[in-house]
C-alpha positions as CSV (number, residue, x, y, z in Angstrom):
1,X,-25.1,1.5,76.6
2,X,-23.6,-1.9,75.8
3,X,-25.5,-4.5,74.0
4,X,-24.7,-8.3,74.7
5,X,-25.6,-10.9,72.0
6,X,-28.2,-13.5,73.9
7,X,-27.8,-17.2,71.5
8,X,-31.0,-18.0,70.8
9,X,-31.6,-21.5,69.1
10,X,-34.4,-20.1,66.7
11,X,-33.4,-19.1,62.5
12,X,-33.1,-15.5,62.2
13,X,-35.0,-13.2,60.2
14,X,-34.9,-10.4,58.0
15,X,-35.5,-7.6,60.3
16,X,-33.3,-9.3,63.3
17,X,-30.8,-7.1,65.0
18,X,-27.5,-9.2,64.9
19,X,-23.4,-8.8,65.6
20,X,-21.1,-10.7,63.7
21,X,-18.7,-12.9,65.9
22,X,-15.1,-12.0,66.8
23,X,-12.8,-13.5,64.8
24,X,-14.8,-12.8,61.9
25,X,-13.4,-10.5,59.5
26,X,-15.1,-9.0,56.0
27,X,-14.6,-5.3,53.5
28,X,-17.0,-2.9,54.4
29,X,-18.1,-4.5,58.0
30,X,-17.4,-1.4,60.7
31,X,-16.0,-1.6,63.7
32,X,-18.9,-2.1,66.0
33,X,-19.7,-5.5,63.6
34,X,-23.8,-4.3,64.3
35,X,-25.8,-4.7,61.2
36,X,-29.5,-5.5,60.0
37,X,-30.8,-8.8,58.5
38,X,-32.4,-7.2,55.3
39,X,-32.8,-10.7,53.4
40,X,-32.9,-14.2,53.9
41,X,-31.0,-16.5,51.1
42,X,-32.9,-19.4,49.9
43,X,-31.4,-22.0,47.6
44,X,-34.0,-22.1,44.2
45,X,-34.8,-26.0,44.9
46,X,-36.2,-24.9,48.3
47,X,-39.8,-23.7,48.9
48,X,-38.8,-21.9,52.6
49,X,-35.6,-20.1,53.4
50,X,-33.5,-22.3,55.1
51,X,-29.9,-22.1,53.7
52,X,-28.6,-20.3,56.8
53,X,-27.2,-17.7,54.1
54,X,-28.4,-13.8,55.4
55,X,-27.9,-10.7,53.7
56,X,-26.5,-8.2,56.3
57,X,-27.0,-4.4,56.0
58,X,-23.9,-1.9,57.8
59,X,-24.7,1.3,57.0
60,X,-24.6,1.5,52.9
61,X,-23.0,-1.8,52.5
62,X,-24.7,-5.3,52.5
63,X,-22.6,-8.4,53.3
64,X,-23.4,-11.9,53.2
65,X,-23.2,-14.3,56.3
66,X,-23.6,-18.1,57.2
67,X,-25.9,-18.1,60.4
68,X,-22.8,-19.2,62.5
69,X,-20.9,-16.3,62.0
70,X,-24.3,-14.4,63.7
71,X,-25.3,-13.4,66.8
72,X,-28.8,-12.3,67.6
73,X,-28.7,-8.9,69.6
74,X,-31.8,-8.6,71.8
């Protein structure tokens, strides 16, 4: 079963299934670049997460990602 990534215009969330776009390389990201948001980064001068900055689980490893390296898999 092959998933397509839909581009939705909304901020992402921990929880969100996402793929990391082509072209877009990083240690420890596999092969099928599929991975879970497990945290949203907010800067310390900001009340709400907003940075754009999301900590990516593959597996045992967690990576960091901009949100426009991230598609949201639906």
């Amino acid at each position: 079963m092959a998933t397509t990534p839909t581009p939705i215009n909304e901020p992402l969330h921990a929880g969100d299934l996402v793929r990391v776009k082509e072209g877009t390389e990083a240690p420890g990201m596999p092969e099928s670049r599929t991975g879970l948001i497990v945290e949203v980064v907010s800067h310390p001068s900001e009340t709400a997460p907003r940075s754009g900055i999301y900590m990516v689980r593959f597996g045992t490893s967690i990576l960091r990602f901009h949100q426009m390296f991230l598609e949201r898999i639906t």
